[in-house]
C-alpha positions as CSV (number, residue, x, y, z in Angstrom):
1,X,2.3,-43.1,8.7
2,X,2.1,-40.9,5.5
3,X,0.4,-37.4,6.1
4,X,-2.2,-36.4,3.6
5,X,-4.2,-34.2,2.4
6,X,-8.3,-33.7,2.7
7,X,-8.3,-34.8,-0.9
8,X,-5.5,-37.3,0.1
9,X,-2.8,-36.4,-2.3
10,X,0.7,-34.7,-1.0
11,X,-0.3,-30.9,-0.1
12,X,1.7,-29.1,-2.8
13,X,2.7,-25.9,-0.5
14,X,4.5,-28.1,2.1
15,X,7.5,-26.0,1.5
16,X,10.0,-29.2,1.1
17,X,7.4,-30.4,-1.8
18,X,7.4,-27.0,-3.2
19,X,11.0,-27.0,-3.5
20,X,10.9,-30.4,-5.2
21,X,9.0,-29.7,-7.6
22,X,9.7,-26.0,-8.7
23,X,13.2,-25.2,-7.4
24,X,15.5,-27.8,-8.4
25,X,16.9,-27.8,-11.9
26,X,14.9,-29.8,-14.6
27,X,11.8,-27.7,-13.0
28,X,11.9,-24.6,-15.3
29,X,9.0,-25.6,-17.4
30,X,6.5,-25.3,-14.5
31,X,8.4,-22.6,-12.3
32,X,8.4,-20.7,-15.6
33,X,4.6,-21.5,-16.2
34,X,3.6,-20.2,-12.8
35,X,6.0,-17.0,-12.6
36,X,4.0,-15.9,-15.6
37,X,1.1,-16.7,-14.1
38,X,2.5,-14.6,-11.0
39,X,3.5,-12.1,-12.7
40,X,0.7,-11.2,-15.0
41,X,2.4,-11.9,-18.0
42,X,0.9,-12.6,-21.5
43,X,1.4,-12.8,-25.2
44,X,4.4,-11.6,-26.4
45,X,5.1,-10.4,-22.5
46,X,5.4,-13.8,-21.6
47,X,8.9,-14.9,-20.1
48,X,10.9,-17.3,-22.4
49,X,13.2,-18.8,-20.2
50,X,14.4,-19.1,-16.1
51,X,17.5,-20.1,-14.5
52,X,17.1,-22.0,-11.6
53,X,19.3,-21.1,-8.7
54,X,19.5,-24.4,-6.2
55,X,19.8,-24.1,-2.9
56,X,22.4,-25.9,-0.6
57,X,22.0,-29.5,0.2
58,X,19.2,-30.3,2.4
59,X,20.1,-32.2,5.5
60,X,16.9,-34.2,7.7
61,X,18.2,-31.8,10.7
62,X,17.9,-28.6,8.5
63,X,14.6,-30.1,7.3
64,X,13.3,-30.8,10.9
65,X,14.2,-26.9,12.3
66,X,10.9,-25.3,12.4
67,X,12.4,-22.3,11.4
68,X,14.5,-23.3,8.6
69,X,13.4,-21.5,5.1
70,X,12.8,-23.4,2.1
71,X,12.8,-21.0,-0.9
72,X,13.3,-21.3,-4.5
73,X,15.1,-19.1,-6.0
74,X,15.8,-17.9,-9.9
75,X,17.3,-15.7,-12.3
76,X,15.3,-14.7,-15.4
77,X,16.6,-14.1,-19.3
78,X,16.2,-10.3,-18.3
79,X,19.0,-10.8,-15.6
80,X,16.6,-10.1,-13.0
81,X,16.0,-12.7,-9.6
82,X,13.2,-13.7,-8.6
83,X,12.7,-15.3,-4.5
84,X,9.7,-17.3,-3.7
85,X,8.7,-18.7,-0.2
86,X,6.1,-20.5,0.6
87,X,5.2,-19.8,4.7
88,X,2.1,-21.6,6.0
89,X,2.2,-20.2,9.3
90,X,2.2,-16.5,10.7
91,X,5.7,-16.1,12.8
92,X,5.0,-12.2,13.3
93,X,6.3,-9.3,11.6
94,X,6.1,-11.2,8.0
95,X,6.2,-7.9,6.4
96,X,9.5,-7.0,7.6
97,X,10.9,-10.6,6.9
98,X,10.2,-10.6,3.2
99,X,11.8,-7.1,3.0
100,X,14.8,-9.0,4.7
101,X,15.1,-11.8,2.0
102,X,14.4,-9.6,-0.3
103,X,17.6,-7.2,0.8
104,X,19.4,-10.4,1.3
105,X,18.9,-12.0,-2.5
106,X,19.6,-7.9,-3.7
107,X,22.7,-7.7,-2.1
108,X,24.3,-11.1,-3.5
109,X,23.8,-9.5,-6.8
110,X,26.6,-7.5,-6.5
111,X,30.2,-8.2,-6.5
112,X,33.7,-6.3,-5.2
113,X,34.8,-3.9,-7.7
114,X,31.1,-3.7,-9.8
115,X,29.1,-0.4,-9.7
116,X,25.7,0.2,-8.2
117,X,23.8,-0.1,-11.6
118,X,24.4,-4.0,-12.3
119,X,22.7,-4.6,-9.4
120,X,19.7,-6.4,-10.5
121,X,16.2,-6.2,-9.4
122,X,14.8,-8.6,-6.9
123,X,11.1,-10.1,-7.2
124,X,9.8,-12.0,-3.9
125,X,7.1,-14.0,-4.1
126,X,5.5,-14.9,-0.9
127,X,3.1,-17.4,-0.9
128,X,0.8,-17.2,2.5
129,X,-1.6,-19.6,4.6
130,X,-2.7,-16.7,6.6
131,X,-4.5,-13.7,6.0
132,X,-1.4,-10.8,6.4
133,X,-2.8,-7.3,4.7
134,X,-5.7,-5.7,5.1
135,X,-6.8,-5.9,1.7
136,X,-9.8,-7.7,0.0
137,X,-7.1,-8.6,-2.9
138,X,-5.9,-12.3,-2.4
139,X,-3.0,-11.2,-5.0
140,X,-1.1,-7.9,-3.4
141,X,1.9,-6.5,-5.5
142,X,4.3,-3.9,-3.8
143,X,7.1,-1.0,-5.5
144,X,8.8,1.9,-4.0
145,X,6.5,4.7,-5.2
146,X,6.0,8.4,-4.3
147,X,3.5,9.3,-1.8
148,X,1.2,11.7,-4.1
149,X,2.0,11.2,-7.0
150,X,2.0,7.4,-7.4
151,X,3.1,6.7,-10.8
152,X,6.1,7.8,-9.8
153,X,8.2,5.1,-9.1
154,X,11.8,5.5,-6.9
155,X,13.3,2.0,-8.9
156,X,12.5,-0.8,-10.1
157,X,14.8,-2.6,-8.0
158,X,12.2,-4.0,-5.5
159,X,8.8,-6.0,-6.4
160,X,7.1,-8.0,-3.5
161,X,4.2,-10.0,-4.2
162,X,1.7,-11.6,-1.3
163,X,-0.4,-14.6,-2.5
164,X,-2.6,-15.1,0.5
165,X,-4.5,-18.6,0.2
166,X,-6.7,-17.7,2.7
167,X,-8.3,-15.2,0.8
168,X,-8.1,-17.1,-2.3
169,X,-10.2,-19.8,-0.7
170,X,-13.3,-17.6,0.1
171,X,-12.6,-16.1,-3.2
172,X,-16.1,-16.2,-4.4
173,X,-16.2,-16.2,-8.0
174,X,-12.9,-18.2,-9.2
175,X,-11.7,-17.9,-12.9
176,X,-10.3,-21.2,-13.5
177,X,-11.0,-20.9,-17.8
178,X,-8.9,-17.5,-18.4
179,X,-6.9,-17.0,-15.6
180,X,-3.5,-19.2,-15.2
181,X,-2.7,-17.7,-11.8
182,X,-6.4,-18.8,-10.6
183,X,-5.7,-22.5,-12.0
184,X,-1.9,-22.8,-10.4
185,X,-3.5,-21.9,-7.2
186,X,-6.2,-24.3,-7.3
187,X,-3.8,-26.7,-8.2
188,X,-1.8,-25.7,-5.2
189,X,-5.0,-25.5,-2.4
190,X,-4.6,-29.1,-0.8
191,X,-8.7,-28.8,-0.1
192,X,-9.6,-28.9,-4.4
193,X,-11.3,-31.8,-5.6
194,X,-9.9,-34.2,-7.7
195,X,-12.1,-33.5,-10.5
196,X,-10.4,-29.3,-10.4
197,X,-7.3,-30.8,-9.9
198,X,-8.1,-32.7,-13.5
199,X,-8.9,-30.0,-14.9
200,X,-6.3,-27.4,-14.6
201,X,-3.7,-30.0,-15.4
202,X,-5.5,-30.8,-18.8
203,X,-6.0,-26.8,-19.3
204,X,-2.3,-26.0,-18.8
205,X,0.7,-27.7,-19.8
206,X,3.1,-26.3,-17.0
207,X,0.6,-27.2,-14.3
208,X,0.6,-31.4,-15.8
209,X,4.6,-31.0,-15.5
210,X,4.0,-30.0,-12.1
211,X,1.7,-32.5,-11.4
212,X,3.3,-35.2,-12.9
213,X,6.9,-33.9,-10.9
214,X,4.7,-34.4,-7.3
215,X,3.7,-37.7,-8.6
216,X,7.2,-38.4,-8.9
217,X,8.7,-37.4,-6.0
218,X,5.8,-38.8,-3.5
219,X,6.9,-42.7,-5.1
220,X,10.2,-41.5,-3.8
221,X,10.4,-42.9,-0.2
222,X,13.2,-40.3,1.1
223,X,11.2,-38.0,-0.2
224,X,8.1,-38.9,1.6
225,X,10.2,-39.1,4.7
226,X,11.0,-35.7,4.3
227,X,8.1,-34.0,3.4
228,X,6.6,-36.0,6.9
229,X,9.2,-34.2,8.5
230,X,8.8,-30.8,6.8
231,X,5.3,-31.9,8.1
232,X,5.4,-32.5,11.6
233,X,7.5,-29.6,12.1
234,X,4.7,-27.7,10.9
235,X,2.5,-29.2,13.2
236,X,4.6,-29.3,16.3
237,X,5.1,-25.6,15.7
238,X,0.8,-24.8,16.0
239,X,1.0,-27.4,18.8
240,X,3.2,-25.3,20.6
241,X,1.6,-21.9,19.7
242,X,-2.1,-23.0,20.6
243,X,-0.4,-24.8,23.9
244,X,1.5,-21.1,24.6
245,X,-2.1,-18.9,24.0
246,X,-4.0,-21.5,26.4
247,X,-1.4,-21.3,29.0
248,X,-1.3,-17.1,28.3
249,X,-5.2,-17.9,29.1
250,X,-5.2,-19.9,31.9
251,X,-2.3,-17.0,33.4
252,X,-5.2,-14.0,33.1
253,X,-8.2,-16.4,34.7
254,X,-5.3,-16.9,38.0
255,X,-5.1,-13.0,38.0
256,X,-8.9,-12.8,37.4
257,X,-9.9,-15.2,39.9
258,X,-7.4,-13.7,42.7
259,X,-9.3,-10.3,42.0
260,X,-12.8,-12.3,42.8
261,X,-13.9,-11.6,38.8
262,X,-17.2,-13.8,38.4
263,X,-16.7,-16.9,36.2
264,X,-19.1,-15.8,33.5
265,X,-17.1,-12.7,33.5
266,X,-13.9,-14.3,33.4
267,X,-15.2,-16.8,30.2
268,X,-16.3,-13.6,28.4
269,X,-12.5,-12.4,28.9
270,X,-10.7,-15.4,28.3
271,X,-13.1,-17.7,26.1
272,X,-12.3,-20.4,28.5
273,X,-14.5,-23.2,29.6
274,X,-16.7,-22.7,32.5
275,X,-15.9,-26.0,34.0
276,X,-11.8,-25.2,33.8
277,X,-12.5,-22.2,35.5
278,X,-13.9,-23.6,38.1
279,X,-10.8,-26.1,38.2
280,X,-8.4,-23.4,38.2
281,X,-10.5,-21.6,41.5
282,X,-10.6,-25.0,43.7
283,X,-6.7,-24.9,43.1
């Protein structure tokens, strides 16, 4: 059974899909397109060209490990590289995992025998389905700068960039006519409407290649068996977190209970039905 969207295309930020369509090579017209977008450049600022790095093949049991990464991953004309994931769902401590992949992509740029100053700067791009920062900014972009004196900036080695879809969703007042980053990320939000979805690919020429590339690889039947899989796994893996915070729940109404806590007291606590409350004091 195929697994759809709301709007019942493919969702774009299944992280298999993402890869598909910005990551592999052949895909630098719309990677490049939205890393501009991303990056807030414009004019004669805008970035000419991207390398794309490909990942290792992709085997279905690397696909079906919940906690496999998918990222895509570039060099641009400046020599700089540029990391983006896509993570749907909030493992814990994300902070200090993009700092990891970002270390991790910094250190591969150098090699035995060169000096400290070819190693390029790294720019991660982490694109979130889960409110992270607290921040009213759905868009948050981090350097190594000095405490007081924040202009001052250690190096421009390190540049990590949230994108929290959560917050771009409630975003009230979206600017889908002048900004590109606003139109790439309707185009990514599996809940826009068709109509939206018509509309940013007939305002931007990089978002129709990207559009046209998903339409592509969801005729591919491997593909689509794939990005299933990429799917359940992602859905097995909020099975098993709702199933662990119910069963953390269940363990404080036993405690509660044995104490003689009333069970309006222990719903108030726990959020738990009445009625399984009652269950749980009969055993």
């Amino acid at each position: 059974m195929k697994i759809s969207t709301t709007s019942g295309r493919l969702n774009p930020l299944n992280d298999y899909l993402f890869l598909k369509i910005m990551g592999e090579k052949g895909d630098e017209v719309q990677l490049l397109g939205f890393l501009n977008a991303a990056l807030g450049r414009t004019g004669i600022d805008r970035l000419a060209s991207v390398e794309i790095i490909e990942n290792k093949a992709l085997s279905a049991e690397f696909l079906g490990d919940k906690a496999s990464v998918l990222d895509v991953r570039a060099k641009l004309q400046d020599g700089r590289r540029v990391n983006i994931e896509v993570q749907l769902r909030n493992r814990g401590f994300f902070e200090r995992r993009s700092l990891f992949y970002w270390s991790r992509e910094y250190a591969k740029g150098i090699k035995e025998g060169d000096d400290y100053i070819d190693l390029p700067p790294v720019i991660c791009i982490n694109i979130i389905g889960f409110e992270l920062l607290e921040t009213e900014n759905f868009h948050s972009v981090f350097h190594l700068r000095e405490d007081r004196e924040s202009h001052i900036t250690l190096t421009d080695a390190l540049e990590i960039h949230f994108i929290d879809m959560v917050k771009w969703r409630k975003l009230g007042e979206k600017d889908i006519a002048n900004n590109p980053l606003h139109r790439w990320l309707a185009w990514f939000d599996e809940a826009s409407p068709p109509e939206l979805i018509e509309e940013v690919t007939s305002m931007d020429s990089a978002i129709k290649t990207a559009n046209d590339r998903q339409g592509y690889v969801s005729s591919n039947e491997d593909a689509i068996r794939l990005y299933e899989m990429r799917e359940l796994a992602r859905l097995d893996w909020n099975s098993s977190i709702k199933y662990a915070r119910r069963e953390g729940k269940i363990e404080v109404a036993r405690n509660a209970l044995a104490k003689g806590l009333s069970t309006e007291l222990i719903h108030d606590i726990t959020g738990l039905d009445p009625q399984a409350i009652e269950k749980l004091r009969e055993q």
